[in-house]
C-alpha positions as CSV (number, residue, x, y, z in Angstrom):
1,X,60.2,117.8,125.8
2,X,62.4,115.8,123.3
3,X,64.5,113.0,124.9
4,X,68.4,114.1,124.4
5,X,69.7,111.9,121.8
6,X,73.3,112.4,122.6
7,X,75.2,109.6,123.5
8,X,75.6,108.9,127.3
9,X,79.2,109.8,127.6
10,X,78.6,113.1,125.4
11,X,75.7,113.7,128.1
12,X,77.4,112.7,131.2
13,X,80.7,115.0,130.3
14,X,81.8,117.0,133.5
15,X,82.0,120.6,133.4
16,X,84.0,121.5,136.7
17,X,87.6,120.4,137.6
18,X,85.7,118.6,140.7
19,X,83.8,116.4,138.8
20,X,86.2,115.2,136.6
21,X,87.5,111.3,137.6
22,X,91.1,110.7,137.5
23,X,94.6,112.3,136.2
24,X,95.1,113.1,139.5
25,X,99.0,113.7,139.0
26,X,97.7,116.2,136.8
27,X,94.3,117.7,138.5
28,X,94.5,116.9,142.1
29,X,95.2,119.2,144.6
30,X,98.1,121.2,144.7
31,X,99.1,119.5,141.1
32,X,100.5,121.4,137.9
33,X,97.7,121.8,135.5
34,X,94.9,122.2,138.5
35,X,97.5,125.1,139.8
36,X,97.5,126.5,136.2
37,X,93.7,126.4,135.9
38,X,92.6,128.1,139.1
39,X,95.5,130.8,138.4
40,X,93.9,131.2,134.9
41,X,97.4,131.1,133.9
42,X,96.9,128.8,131.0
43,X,100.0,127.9,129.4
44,X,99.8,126.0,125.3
45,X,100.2,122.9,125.9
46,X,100.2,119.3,124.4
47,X,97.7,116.6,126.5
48,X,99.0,113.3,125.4
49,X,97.2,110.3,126.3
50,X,94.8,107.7,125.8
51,X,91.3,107.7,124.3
52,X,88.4,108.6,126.7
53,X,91.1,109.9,129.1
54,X,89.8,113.3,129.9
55,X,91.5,115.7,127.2
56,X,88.7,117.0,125.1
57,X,86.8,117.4,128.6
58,X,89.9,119.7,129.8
59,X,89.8,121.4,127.6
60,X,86.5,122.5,127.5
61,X,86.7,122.7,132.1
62,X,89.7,125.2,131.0
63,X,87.4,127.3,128.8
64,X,84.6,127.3,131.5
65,X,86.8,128.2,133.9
66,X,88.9,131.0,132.7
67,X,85.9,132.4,130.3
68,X,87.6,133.1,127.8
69,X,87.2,133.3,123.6
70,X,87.4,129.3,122.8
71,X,87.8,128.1,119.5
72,X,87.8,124.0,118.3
73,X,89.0,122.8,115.5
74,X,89.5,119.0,114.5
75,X,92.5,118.1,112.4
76,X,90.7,115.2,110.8
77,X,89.1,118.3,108.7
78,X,90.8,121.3,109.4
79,X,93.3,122.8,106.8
80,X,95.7,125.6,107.1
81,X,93.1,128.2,106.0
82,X,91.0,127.4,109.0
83,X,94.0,128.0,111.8
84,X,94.3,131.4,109.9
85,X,90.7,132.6,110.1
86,X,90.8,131.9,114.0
87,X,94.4,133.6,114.7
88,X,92.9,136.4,112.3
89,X,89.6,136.4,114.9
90,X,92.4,136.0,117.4
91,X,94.2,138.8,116.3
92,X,90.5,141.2,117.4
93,X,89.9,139.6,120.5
94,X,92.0,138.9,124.1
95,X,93.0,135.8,125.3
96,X,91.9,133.4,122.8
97,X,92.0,129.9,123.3
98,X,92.4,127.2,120.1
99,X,91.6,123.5,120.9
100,X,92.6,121.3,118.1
101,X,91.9,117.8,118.7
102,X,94.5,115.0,116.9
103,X,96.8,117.5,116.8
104,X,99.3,114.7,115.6
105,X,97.2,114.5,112.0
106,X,98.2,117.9,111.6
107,X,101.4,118.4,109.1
108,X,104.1,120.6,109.2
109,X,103.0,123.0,107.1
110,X,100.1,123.0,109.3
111,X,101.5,123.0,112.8
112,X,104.1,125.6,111.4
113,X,101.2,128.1,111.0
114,X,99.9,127.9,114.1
115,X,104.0,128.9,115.1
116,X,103.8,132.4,115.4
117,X,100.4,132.9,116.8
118,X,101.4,130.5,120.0
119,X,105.3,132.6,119.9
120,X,103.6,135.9,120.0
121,X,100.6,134.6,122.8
122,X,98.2,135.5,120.0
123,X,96.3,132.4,120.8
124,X,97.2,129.8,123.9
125,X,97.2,126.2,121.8
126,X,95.6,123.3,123.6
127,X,96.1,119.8,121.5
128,X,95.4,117.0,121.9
129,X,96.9,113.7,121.0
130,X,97.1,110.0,120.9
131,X,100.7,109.8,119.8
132,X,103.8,110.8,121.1
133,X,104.4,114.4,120.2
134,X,108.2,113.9,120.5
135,X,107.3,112.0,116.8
136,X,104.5,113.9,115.8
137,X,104.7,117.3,117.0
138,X,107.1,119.3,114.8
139,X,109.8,119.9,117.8
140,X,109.5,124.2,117.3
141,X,105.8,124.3,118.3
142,X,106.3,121.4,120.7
143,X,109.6,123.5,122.6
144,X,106.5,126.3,122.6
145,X,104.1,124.1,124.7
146,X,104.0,122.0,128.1
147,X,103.2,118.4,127.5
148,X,101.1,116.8,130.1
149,X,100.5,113.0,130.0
150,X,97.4,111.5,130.8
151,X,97.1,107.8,131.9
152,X,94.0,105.5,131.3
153,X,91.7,105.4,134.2
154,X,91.8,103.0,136.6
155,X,89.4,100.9,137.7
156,X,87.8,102.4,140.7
157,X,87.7,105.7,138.7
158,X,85.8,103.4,135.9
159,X,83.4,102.2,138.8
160,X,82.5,106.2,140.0
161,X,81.8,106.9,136.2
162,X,79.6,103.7,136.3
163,X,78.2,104.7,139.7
164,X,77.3,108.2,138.8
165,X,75.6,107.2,135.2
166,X,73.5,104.6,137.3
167,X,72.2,107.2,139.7
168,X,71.8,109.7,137.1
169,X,71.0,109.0,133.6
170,X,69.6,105.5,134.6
171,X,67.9,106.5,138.2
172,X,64.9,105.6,136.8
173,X,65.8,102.2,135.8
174,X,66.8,99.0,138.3
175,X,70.2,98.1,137.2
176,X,71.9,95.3,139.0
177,X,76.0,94.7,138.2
178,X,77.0,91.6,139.2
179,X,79.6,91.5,137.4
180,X,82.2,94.3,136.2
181,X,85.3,92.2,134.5
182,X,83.7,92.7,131.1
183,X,82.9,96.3,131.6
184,X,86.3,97.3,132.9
185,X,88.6,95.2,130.2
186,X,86.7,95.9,127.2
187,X,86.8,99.8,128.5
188,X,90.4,99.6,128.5
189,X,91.3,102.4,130.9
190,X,88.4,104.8,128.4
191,X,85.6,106.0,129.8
192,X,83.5,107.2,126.9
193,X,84.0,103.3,125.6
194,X,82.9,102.0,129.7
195,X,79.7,104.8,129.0
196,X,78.9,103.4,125.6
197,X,79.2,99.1,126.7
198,X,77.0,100.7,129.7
199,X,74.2,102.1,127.3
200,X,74.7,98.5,125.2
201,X,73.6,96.7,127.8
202,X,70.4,99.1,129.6
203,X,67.6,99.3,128.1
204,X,65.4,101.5,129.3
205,X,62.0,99.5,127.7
206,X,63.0,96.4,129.0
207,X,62.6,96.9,133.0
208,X,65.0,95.1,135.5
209,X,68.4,95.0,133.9
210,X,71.5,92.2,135.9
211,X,74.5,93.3,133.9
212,X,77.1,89.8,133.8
213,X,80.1,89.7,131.5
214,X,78.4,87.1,129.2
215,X,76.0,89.9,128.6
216,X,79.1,92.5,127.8
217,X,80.8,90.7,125.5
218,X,77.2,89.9,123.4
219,X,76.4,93.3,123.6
220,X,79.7,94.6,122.7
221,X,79.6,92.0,120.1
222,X,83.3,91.1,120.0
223,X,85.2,88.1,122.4
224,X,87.3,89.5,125.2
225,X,89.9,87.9,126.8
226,X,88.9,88.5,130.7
227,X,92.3,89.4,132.2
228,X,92.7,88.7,136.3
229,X,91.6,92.0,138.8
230,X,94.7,93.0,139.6
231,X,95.0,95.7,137.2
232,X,98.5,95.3,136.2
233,X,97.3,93.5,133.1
234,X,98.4,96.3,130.2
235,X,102.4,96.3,131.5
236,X,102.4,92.3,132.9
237,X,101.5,90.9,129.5
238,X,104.1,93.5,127.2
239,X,106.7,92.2,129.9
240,X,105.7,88.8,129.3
241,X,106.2,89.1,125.5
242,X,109.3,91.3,125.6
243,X,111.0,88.4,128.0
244,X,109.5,86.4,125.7
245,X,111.1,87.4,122.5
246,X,114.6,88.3,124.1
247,X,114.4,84.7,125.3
248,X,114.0,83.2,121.9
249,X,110.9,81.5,122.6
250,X,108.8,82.4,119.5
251,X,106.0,80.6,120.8
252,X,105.2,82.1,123.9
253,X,105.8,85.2,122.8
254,X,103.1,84.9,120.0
255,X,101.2,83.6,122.6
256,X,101.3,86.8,124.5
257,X,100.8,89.0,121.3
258,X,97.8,87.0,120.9
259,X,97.0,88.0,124.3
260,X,97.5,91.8,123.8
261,X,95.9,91.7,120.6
262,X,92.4,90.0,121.7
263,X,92.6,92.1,124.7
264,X,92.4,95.2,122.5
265,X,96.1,96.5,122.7
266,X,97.0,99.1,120.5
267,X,98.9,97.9,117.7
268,X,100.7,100.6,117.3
269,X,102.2,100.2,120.6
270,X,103.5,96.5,120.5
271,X,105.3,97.8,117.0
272,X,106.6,100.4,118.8
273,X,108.4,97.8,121.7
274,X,109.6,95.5,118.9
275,X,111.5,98.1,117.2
276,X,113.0,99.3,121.0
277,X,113.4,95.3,121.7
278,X,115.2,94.7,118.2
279,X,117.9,97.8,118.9
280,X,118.2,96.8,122.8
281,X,118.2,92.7,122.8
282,X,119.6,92.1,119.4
283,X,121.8,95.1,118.2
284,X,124.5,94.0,116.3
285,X,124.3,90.2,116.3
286,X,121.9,90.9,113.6
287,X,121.4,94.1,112.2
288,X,118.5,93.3,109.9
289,X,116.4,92.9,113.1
290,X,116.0,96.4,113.5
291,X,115.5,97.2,109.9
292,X,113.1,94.4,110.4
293,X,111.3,96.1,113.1
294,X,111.0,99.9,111.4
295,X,109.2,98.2,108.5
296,X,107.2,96.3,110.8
297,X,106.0,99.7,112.2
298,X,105.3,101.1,109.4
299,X,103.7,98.7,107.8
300,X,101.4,98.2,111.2
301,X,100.6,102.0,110.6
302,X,99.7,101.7,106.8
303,X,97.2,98.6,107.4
304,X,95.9,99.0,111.0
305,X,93.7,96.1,112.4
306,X,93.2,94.0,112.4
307,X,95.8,93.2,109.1
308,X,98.2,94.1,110.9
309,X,98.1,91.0,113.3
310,X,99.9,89.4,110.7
311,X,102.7,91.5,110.3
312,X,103.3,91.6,113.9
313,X,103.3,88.0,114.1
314,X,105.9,88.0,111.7
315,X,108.2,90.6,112.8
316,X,107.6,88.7,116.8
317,X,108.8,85.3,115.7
318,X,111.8,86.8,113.6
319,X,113.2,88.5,116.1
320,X,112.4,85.8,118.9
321,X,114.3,83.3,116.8
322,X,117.4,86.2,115.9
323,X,120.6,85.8,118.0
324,X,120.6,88.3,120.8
325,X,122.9,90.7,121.8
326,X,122.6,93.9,123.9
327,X,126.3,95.0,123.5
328,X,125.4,98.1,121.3
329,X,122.2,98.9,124.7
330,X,125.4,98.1,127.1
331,X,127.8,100.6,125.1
332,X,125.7,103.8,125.1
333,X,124.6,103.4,129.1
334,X,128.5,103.2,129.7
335,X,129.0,105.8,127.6
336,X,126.5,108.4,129.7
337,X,127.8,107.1,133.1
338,X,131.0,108.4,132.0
339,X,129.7,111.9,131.1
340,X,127.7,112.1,134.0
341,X,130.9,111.8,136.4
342,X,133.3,113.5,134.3
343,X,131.6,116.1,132.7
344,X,132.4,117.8,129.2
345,X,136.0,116.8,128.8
346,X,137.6,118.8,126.0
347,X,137.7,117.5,122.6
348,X,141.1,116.4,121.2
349,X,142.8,119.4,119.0
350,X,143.4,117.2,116.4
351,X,139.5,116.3,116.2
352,X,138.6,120.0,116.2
353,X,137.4,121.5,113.3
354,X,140.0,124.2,111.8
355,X,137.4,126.7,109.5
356,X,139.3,129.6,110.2
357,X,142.8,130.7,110.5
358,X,142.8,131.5,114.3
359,X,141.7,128.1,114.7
360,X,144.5,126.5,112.9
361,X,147.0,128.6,114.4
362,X,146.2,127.1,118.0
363,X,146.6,123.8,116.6
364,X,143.0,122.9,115.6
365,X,142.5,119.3,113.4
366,X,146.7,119.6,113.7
367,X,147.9,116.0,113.7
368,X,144.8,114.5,112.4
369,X,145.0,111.4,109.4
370,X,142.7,111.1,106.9
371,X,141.9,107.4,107.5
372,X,141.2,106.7,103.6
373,X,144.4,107.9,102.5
374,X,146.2,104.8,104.2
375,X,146.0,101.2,103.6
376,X,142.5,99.6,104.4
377,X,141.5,103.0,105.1
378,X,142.1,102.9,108.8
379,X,145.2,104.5,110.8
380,X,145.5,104.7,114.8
381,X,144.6,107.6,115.8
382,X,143.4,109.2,120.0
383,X,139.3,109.7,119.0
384,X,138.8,110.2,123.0
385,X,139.4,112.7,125.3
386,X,142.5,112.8,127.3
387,X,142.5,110.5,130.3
388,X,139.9,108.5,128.8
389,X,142.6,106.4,126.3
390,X,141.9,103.1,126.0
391,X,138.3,102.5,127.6
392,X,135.8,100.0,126.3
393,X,133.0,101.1,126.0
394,X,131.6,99.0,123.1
395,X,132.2,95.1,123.9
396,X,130.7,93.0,120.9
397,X,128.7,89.6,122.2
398,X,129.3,86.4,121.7
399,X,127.5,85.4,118.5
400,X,128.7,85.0,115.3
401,X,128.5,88.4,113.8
402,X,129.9,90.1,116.9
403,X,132.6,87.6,116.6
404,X,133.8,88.6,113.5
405,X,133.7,92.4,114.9
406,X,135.9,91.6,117.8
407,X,138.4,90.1,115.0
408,X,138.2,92.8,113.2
409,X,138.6,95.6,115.8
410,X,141.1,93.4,117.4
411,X,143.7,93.2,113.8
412,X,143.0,97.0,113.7
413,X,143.4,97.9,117.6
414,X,145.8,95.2,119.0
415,X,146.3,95.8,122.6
416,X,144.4,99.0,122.9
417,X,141.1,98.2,123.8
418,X,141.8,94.5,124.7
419,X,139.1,93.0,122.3
């Protein structure tokens, strides 16, 4: 009999809900998408998460389970005319189920066709992402699906997989670990990638096999940077360099970027902070920041790694060494508090808008200025609601260019807002 050439994490893929290690939010008992599956009351839905995280492997437990028609399609190569030939198939048959895996590489054209098919229950859409479908999920088909998030797997789950390929796959080999730091970092919460550094390392012509990190890391080809064992390691370092960079210290926090970057981090994801960080800790005392940011993020998705360690360097030390500010963060938190205790207070009638007749009549936009008809093209006017005159909301910080905002809101408010 031929040897099966597959690789080991292909070959050691569960098939039952029961074998499958981790997600337990989502899979253990009594929890949303187990409930779902055993009711064979599949809903579409969006599993965002992680590579090696279990969503392909869902998938294919939900087909098993529920036996039904199951279609996959890959959006690396599939096109518009191949999401029409399964909802046409769909169209013949009950209950069909359409897997698309990197749903996010799909466009809108593309995601739009598959619209009315998962409207009408034609098909039940399972994708599956890496990204953030609030981003890359046009937001009709994503209001027509339940997002479920997976997280990377933790450690013990990591060991079990380990565990289980030992006793299986390798029974027939002695395999000693004495060490597991290597295995588990350079994994990185994936087990496909903890299955694939496990068949680097064995080899089955070789005998007696002691796995050590040293060993890892030569196999794997690639330095690691061996973090401590208390698994905290993904959101203690992006805390360190977010502190870092609202701090002003440029130099540790290219230190830590160094950090999450040798340690495997997605890119993608430290952008993604330093656009959040430039808006939160910087704001207004310098508006390029955030501009600064966005093109940093796009540019990290254009080039990828590792290029792209450059450009985050760049954007990280210009914004560590930017005045900070998080006046603008402040502003929009007060802003919420206030709704959420008074509620929807009624808009001013001068503010209304007045498209109608009726509408003027009860004294809709009455009263309200056209600010560039007077001089400097500002005239006071009530913008809030009644009972709210007067509240700051928006205090500028103290750095230059907030400074000159106070002055100017000051000259154009006097008293009213007490800048």
């Amino acid at each position: 009999m031929l040897q099966d050439q597959r690789p080991l994490a292909e070959r050691m893929r569960p098939h039952r809900l029961d074998d499958l290690l981790g997600q337990s939010h989502l899979l253990g008992p009594g929890a949303p998408l187990r409930l779902a599956i055993e009711s064979s009351a599949i809903p579409s839905m969006i599993l965002w998460g992680p590579p090696g995280v279990g969503k392909t492997t869902i998938a294919n437990i939900i087909a098993n389970h529920v036996k039904r028609p199951f279609y996959t399609l890959s959006a690396i190569s599939a096109g518009v005319k191949d999401v029409r030939e399964v909802i046409a198939k769909a169209g013949r048959q009950h209950g069909v189920i359409l897997f698309i895996d990197e749903i996010h590489r799909f466009n809108k054209s593309q995601q739009d066709a598959l619209l009315g098919a998962v409207e009408k229950g034609v098909i039940t859409l399972i994708g599956a992402t890496t990204e953030n479908p609030s981003f890359e999920v046009n937001s009709a088909l994503l209001s027509r699906c339940q997002v479920y998030v997976l997280k990377p797997l933790e450690q013990h789950d990591l060991k079990s997989i380990i565990r289980k390929a030992l006793e299986g796959e390798f029974k027939n080999i002695e395999v000693e670990i004495k060490e597991y730091e290597a295995l588990l970092r350079l994994s990185g919460g994936d087990a496909r990638r903890v299955l694939n550094l496990l068949e680097l390392v064995i080899d089955p012509q070789k005998g007696p096999v002691v796995i050590t990190d040293e060993k890892v890391i030569k196999a794997a080809q690639r330095r690691v940077v061996l973090y401590d064992k208390g698994g905290e390691q993904h959101y203690d370092i992006i805390s360190a360099f977010i502190k870092s960079v609202r701090g002003s210290d440029p130099n540790a926090a290219v230190y830590w970027l160094a950090r999450m970057i040798e340690g495997g981090e997605d890119v993608k994801f430290i952008a993604r902070r330093l656009v959040i960080l430039a808006s939160e800790d910087i704001g207004n005392a310098n508006p390029t920041a955030l501009v600064m940011a966005t093109n940093c993020f796009q540019a990290v998705n254009m080039i990828g790694y590792p290029e792209s360690e450059i450009i985050l360097s760049q954007c990280t030390t210009y914004l560590a060494c930017s005045p900070k500010s998080n006046a603008s963060y402040k502003a929009i938190k007060n802003a919420r508090k206030i709704v959420s205790d008074r509620g929807d207070l009624p808009v001013p009638l001068s503010l209304r808008n007045a498209p109608t007749k009726l509408m003027r009549s009860q004294g809709y936009g009455k009263d309200y200025q056209y600010a560039h008809e007077h001089p400097g093209n500002f005239i006071p006017h009530e913008f809030l609601p009644e009972g709210m005159e007067g509240t700051l909301l928006y205090d500028p910080g103290e750095n230059p260019r907030e400074n000159e905002q106070r002055k100017w809101l000051k000259a154009l408010w006097n008293n009213k807002y007490n800048y």
